[in-house]
Backbone bond lengths (Angstrom), bond angles and torsions (degrees), N, CA, C in turn:
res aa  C-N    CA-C-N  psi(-1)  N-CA   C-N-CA  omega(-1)  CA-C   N-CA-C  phi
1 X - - - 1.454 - - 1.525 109.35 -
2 X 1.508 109.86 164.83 1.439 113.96 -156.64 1.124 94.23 -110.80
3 X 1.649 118.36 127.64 1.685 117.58 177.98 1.598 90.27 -168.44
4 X 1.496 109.83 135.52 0.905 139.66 161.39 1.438 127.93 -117.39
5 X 0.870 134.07 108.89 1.583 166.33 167.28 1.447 120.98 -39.30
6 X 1.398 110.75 97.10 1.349 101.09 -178.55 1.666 130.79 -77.11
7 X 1.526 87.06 151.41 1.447 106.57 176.19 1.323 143.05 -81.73
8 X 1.321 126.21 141.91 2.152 114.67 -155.80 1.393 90.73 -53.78
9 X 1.920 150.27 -52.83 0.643 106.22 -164.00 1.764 132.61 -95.50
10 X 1.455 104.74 11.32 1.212 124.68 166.14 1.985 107.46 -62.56
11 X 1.261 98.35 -55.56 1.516 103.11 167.71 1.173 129.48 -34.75
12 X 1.658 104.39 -57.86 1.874 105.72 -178.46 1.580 111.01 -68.93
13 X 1.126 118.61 -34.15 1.392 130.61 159.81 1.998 116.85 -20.01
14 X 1.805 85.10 -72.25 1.305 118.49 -177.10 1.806 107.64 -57.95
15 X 1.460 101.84 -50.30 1.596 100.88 174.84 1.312 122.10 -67.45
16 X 0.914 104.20 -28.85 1.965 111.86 174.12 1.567 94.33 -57.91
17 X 0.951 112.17 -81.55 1.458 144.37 163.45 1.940 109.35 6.38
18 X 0.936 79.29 -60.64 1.511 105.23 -174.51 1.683 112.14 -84.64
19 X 1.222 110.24 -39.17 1.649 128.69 -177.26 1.614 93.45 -66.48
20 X 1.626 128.20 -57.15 1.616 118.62 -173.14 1.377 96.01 -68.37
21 X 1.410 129.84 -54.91 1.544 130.46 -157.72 1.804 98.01 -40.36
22 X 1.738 103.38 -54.77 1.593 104.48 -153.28 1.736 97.58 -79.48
23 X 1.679 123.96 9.84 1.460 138.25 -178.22 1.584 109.17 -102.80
24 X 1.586 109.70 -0.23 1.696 126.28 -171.64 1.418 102.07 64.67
25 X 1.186 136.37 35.78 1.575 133.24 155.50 1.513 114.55 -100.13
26 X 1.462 115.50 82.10 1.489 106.18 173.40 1.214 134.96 -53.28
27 X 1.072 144.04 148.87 1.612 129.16 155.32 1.344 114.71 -124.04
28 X 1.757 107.89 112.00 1.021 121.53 -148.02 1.268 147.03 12.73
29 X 1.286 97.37 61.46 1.448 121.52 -177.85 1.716 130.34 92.90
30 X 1.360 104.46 20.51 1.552 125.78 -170.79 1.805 76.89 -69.56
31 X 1.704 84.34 155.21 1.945 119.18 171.98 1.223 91.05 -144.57
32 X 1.818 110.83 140.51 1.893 97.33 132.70 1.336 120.51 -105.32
33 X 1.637 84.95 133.14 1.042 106.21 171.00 1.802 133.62 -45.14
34 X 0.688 146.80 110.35 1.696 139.12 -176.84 1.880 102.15 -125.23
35 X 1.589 76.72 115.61 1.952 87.25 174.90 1.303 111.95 -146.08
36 X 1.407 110.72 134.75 1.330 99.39 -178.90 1.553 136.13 -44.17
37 X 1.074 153.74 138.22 1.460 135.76 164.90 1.597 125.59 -62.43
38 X 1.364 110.64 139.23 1.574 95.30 -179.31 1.447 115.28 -87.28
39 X 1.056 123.83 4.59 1.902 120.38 179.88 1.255 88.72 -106.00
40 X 0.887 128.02 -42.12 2.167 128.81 -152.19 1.652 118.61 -92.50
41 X 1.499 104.62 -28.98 1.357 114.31 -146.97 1.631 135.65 51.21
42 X 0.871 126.81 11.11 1.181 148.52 -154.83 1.681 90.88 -125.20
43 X 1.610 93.33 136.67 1.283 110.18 -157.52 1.944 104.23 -110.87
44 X 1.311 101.96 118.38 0.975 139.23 -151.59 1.550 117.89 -86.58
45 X 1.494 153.10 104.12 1.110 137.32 -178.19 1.451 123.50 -117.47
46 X 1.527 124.18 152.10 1.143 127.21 172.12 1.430 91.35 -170.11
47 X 2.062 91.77 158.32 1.201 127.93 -162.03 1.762 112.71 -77.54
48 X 1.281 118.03 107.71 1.906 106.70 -166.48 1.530 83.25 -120.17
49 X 1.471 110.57 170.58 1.352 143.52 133.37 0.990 141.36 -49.07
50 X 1.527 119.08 86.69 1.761 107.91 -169.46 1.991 103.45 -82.29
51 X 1.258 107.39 137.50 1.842 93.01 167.72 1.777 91.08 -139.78
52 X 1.333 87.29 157.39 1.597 104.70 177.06 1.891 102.40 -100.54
53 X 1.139 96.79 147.05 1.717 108.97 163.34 1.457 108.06 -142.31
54 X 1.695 111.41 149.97 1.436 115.77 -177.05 1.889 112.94 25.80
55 X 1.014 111.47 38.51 1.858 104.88 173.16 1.803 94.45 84.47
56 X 1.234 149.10 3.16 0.836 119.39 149.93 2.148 131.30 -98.73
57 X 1.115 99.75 -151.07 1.909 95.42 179.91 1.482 99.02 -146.71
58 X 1.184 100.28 142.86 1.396 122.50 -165.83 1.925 115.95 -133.15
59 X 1.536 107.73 152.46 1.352 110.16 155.67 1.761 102.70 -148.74
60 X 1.482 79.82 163.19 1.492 113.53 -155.09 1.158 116.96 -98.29
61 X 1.495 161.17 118.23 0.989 117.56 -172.86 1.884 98.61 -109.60
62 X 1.379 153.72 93.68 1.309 152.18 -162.94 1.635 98.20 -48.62
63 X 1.314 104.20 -56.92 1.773 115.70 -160.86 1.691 106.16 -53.87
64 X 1.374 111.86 -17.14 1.379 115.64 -147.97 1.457 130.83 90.53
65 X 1.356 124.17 -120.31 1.105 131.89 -158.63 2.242 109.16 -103.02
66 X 1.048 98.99 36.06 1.452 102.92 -165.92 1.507 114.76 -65.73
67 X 0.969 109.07 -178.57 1.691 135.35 -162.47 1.876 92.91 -45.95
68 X 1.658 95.80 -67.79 1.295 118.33 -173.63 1.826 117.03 -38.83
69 X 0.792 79.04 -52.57 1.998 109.33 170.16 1.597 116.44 -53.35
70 X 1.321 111.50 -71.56 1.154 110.85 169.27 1.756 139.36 -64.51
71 X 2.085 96.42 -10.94 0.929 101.58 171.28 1.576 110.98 -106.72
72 X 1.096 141.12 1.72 1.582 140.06 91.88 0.805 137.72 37.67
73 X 1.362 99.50 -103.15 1.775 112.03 166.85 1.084 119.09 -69.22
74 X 1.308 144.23 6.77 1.427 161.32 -162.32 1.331 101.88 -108.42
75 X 1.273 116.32 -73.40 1.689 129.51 166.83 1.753 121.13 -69.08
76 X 1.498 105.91 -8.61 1.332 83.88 -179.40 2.020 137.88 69.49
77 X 1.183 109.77 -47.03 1.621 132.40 161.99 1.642 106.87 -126.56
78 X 1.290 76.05 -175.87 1.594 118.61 -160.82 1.527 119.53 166.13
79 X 1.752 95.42 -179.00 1.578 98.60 170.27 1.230 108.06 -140.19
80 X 1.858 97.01 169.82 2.071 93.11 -178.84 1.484 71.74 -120.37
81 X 1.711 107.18 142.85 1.155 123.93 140.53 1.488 130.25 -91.94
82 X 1.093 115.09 141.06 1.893 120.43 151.73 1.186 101.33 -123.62
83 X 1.309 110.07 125.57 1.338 122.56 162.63 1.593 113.71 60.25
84 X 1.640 106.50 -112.80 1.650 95.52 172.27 1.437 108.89 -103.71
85 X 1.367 100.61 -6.37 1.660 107.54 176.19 1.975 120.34 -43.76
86 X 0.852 148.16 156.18 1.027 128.78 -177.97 1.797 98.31 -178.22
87 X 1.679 96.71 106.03 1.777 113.74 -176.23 1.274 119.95 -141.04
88 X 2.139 92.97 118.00 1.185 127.95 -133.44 1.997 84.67 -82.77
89 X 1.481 116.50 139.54 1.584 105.80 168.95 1.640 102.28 -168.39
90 X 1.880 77.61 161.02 1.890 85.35 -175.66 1.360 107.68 -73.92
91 X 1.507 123.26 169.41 1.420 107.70 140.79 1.469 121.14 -146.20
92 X 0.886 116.53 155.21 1.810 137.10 -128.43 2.174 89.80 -135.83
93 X 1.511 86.18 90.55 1.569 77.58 -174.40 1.910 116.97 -74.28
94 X 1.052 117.49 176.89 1.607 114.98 -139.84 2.289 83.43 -121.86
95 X 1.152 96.15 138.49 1.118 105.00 -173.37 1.666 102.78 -77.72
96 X 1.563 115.96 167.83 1.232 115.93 172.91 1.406 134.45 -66.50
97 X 1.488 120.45 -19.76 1.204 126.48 -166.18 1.255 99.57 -99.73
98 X 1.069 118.34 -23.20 2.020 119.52 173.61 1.833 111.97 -80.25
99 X 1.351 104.18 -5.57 1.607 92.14 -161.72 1.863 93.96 -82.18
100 X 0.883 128.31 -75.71 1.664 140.61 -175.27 1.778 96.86 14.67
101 X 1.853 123.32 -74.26 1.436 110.24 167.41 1.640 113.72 -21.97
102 X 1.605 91.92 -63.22 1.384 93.94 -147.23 2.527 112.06 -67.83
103 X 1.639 84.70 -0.06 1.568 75.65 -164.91 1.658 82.69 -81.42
104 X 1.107 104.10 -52.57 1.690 123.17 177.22 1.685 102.70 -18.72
105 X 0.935 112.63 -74.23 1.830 119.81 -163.86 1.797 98.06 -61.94
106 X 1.837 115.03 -37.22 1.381 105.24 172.77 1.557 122.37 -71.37
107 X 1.230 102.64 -6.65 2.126 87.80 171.45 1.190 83.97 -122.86
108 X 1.156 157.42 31.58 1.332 130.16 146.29 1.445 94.63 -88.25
109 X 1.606 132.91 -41.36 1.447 109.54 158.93 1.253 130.75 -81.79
110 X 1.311 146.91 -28.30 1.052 134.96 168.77 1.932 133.75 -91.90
111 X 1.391 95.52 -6.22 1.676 103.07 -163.41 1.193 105.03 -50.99
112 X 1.697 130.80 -9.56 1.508 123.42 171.13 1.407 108.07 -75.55
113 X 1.534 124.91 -2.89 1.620 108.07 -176.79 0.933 83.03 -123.65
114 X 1.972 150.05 -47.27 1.605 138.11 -166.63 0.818 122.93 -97.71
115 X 1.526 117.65 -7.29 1.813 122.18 -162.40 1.356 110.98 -54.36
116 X 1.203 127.39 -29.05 1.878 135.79 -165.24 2.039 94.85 -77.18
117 X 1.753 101.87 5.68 1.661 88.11 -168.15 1.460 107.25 -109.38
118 X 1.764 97.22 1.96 1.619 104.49 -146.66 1.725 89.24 -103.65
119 X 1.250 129.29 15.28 1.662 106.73 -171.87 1.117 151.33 53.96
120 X 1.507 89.06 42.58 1.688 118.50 -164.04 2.021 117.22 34.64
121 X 1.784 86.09 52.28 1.566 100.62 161.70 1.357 88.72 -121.45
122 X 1.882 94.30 147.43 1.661 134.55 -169.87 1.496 84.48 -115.68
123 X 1.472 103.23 177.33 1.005 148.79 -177.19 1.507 98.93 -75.90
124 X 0.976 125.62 -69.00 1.493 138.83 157.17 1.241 143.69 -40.18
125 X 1.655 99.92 -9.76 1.532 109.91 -152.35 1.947 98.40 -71.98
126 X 0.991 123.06 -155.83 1.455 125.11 170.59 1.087 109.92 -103.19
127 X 1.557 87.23 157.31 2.004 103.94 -168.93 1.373 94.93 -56.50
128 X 1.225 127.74 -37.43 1.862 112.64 -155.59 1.769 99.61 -80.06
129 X 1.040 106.52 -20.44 1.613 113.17 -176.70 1.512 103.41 -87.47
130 X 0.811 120.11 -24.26 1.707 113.51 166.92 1.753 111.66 -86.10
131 X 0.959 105.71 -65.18 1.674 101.48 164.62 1.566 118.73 -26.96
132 X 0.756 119.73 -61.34 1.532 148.19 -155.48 1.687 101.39 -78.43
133 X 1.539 117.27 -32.46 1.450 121.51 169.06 1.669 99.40 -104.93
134 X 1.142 134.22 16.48 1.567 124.59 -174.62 1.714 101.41 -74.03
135 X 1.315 112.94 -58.94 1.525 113.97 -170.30 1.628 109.27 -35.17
136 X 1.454 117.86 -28.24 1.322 118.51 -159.28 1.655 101.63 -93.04
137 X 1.301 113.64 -10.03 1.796 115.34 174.13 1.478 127.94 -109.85
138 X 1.230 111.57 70.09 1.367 110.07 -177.11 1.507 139.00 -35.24
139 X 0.985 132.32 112.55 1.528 130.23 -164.77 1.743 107.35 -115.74
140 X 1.138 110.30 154.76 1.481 123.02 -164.87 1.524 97.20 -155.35
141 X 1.592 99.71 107.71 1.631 113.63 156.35 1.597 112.96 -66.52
142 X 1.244 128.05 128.05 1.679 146.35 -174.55 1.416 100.30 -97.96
143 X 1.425 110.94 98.88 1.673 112.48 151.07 1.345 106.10 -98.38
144 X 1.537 101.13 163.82 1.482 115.28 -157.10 1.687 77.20 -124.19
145 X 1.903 102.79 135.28 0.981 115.61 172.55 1.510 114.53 -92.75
């Protein structure tokens, strides 16, 4: 499985990041995330990307297969916060052959902050080259409970 490991200065990035999100200042569409952990129980947060496609909501995972992710699919829910906002939802992870749109629309918005995660895939790149790296980007459809 595909996971990449963040870096101190990817981190301070991420904590800033996370410090306005949980202050209700999005940037472009940042949540934190809060999900329980599956070894700890103890409920766990970090800063994701919410994006919409065709009327639905989505997350991304850039790193691959991370902490967040696996504790995820483990729990099933969670919540995105902004600020004091706080919305409770399932998530319903997204099969491989549907993701390609959905990686597509995430670096055409974000590849200026994750692109260095994606393996020198663009926005543009070819369908078989997005397919072909999908298994390694986990995606999660967001219902709102």
């Amino acid at each position: 499985m595909r996971y990449l490991a963040p870096k101190s200065a990817g981190n301070l990035f991420n904590d800033f990041a996370k410090w306005l999100t949980a202050r209700g200042i999005s940037l472009l569409g940042s949540r934190v995330l809060a999900v329980r952990g599956r070894k700890s129980g103890e409920v766990r947060t970090t800063v994701v990307n919410l994006f919409t496609h065709e009327g639905e909501r989505y997350l991304l995972a850039p790193r691959g297969h991370t902490q967040w992710v696996r504790n995820l699919r483990a729990a099933g829910e969670g919540e995105l916060r902004l600020g004091r906002r706080t919305e409770p939802f399932t998530a319903v992870e997204v099969e491989d052959a549907a993701k390609p749109p959905l990686i597509r629309l995430y670096l055409r918005k974000w590849a200026w902050e994750t692109g260095a995660f994606f393996d020198g895939l663009k926005a543009d790149s070819p369908e078989a080259d997005i397919v072909a790296a999908a298994p390694g980007f986990p995606v999660f459809r967001i219902i709102t409970r």
